[in-house]
N, C-alpha and C positions, 0 to 999 in steps of 0.2 A: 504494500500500500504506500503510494506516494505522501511523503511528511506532508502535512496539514489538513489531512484527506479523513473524516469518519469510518465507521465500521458502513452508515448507510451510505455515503458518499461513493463507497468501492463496493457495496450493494448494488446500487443505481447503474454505476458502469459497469457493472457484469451484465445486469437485466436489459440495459440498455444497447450492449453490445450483442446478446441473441436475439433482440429485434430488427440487429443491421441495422442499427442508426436510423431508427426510420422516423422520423418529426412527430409524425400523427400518433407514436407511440409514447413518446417523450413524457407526458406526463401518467400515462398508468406506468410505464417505470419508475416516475419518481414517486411516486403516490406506494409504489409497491413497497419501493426500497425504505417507507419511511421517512421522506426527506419533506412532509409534510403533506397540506391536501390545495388542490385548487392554485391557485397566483404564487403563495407561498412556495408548494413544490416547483411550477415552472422556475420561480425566481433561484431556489435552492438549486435545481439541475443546473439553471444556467453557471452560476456559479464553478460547478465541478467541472463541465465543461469546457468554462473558459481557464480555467486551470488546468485540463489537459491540452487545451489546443496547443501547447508548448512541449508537450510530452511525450518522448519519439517512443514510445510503446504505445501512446494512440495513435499517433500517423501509423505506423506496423499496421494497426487495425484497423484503420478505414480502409487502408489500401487492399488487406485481404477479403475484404467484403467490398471492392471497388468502389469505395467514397470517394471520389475526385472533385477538384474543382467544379469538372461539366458538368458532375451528377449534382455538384450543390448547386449551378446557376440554374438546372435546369428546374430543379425543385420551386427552387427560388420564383423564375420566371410562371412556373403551375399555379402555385398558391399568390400571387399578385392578381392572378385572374379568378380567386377561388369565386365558387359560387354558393350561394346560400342553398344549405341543405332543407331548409323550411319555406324560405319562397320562391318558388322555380323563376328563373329568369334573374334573379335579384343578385347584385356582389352581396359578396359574405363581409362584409368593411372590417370585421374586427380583422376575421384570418389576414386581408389584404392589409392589413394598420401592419399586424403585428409581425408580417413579411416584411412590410417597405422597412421595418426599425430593425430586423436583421442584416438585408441586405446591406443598410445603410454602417452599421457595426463591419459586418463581414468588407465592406468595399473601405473602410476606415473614413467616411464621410462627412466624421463628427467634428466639425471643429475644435480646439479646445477652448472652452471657455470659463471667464473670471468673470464672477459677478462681485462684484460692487455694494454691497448693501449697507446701507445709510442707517443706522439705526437708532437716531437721534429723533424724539418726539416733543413733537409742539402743542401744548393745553393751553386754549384760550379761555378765560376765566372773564363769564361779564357778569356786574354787578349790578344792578338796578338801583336807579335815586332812593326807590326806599328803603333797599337793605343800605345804603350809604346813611342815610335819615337815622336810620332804628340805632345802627352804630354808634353812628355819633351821639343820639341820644342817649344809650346804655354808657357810650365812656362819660356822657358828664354824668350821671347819675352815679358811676361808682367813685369820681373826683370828688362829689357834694358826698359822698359817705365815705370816702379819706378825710374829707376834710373835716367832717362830724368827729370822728376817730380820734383825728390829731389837735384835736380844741381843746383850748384848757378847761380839766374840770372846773364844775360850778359847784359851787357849796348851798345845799338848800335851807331854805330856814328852817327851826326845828317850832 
């Protein structure tokens, strides 16, 4: 097992690899291997995947199941045209989205990008005449009751 790789991770590419690499299978292999369910498993295969596409005992194995360049353009080119299995006639948009964001990885089309993010916030704070009014009325109200406070006692007559 390649360092950094799970026990389901090298699950995944075994299951994966007696499918012949085949797309459409991709996620009941990872689903099988445990690499979770749904988005998650996609995202998790993708992951081990692009962690083997550097790793000459998976080129070995595409090549013996003839995964070629051609056979990925050609897949490639299949599924951009896919069609919807529920409305005849209709593109399938996700398949065709989540083709174009392959090919787009695979052809290295991604620009690199830096974002910028400002994360300085501005609160505008508005007052109204009368809470200015009430205020100021309260601060002389507690000056006239400092100033009660600080008067000299008075002595009462007895």
């Amino acid at each position: 097992m390649k360092e950094g790789h799970t026990e389901k991770d090298a699950k995944f590419i075994e299951k994966f690899a007696d499918a012949n690499f085949d797309p459409s299978k991709k996620l009941i292999c990872a689903e099988d291997a445990g690499l979770g369910t749904g988005e998650k498993a996609l995202m998790n295969s993708g992951r081990v995947l692009k962690s083997l596409a550097k790793n000459e005992k998976f080129q070995e194995a595409l090549q013996r199941v003839s995964v070629d360049y051609d056979k990925l353009a050609s897949k490639l080119s299949e599924l951009l045209d896919a069609k919807s299995p529920m409305f005849e006639g209709k593109p399938d948009n996700f398949i065709q989205h989540k083709t174009l964001e392959t090919a787009i990885r695979v052809m290295d089309l991604n620009p690199a990008q830096k974002l910028n993010i400002d994360k300085t916030e501005h609160h505008d704070i508005v007052i109204s005449m009368e809470a200015v009014e009430r205020l100021n009325r309260y601060s002389k109200m507690i000056q006239e009751e400092e100033n009660i406070i600080d008067a000299e006692p008075v002595a009462l007559p007895e």
